[in-house]
C-alpha positions as CSV (number, residue, x, y, z in Angstrom):
1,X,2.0,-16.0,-11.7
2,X,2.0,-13.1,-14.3
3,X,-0.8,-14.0,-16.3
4,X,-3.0,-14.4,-13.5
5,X,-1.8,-10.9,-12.3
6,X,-2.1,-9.8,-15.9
7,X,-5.8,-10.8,-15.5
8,X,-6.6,-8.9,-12.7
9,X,-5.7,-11.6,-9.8
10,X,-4.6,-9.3,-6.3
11,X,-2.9,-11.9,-4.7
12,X,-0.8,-12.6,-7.7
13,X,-0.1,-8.8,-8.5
14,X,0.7,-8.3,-4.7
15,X,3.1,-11.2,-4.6
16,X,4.6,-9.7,-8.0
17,X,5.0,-6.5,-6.1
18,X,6.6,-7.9,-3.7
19,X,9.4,-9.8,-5.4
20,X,10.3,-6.7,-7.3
21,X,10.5,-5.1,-3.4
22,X,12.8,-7.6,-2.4
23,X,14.5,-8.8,-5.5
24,X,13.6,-12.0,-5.3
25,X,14.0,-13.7,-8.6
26,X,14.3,-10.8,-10.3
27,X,16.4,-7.2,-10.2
28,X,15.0,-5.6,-7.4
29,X,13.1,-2.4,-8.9
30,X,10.6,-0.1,-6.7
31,X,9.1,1.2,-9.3
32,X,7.9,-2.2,-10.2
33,X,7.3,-3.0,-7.6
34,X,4.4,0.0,-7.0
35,X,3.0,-0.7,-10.4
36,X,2.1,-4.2,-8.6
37,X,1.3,-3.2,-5.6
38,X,-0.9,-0.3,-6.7
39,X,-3.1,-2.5,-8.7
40,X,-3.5,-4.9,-5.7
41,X,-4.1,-2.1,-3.2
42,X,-6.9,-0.4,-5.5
43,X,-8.9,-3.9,-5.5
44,X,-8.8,-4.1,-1.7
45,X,-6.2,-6.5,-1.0
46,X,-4.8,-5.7,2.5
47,X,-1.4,-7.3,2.1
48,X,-0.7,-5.3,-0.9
49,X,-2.6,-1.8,0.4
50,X,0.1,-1.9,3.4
51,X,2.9,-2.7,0.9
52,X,1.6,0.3,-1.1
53,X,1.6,2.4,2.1
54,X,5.4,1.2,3.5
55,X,6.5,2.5,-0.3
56,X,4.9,5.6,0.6
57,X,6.3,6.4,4.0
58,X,10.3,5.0,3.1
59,X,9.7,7.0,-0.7
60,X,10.4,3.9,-2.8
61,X,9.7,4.0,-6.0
62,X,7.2,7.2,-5.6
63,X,8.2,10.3,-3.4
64,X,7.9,9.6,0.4
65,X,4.6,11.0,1.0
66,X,3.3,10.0,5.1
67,X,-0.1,11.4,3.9
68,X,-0.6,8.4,1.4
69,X,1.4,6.2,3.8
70,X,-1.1,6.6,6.3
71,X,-4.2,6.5,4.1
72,X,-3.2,3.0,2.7
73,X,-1.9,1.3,6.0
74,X,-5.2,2.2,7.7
75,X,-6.9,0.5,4.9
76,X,-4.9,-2.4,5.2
77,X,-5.3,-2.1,9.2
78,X,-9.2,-1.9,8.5
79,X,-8.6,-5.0,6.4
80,X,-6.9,-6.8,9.2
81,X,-3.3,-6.7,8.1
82,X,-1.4,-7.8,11.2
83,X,1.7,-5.2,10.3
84,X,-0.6,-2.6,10.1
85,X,-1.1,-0.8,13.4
86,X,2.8,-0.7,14.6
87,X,4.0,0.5,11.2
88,X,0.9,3.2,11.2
89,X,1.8,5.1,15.1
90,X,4.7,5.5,13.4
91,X,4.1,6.9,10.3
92,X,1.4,8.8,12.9
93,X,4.7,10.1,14.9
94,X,6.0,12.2,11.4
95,X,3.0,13.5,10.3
96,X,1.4,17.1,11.8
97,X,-2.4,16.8,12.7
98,X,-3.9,18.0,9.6
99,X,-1.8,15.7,7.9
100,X,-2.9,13.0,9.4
101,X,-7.1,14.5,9.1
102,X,-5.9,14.4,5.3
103,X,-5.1,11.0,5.2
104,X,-8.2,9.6,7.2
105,X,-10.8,11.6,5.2
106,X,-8.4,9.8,1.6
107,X,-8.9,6.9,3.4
108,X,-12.4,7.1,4.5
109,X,-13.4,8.4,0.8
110,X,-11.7,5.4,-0.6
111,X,-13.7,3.0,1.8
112,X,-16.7,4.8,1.1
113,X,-16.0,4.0,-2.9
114,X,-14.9,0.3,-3.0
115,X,-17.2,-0.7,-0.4
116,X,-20.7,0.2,-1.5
């Protein structure tokens, strides 16, 4: 699966990512597990952009940021990633109202730039 995800393949950097999360034939090792799930998430692919976002909101291998959390979750929610909306009221319930303004307008910015 690496050199696909090597050349660029989402589904194979997403499914990377996420055996790094769970240590799944490897050590387990968040910040591996970002890297992968970072490159997946900037090429659109939902699975990985709500991954991205769940890294965010528990601070896993990056500092817990609910701003970030929420802007990749709604992207993956836009995408139709079925985890999505629960995982996002709650993120919702720790941030303040201009946090949460912050994160659509990321989110909305980003949309506007990979979706021409």
């Amino acid at each position: 699966m690496r050199p696909f995800a090597e050349q660029g393949n989402a589904w194979a950097q997403g499914a990377i990512g996420a055996l790094y999360d769970n240590g799944m034939g490897v050590p387990q090792n968040y910040y591996e597990a970002v890297k992968w799930y970072r490159m997946a998430a900037e090429q659109g692919f939902a699975e990985a952009q709500y991954n991205f976002g769940v890294m965010y909101a528990n601070g896993e291998g990056v500092p817990t940021n609910f701003v970030k959390a929420y802007m990749w979750i709604s992207l993956a929610k836009a995408e139709g990633e079925k985890n999505a909306s629960a995982n996002l009221d709650i993120v919702k319930t720790l941030m303040t109202p201009a946090q949460i303004a912050k994160a659509q307008e990321l989110a909305d910015e980003w949309w506007e730039e990979h979706n021409d």
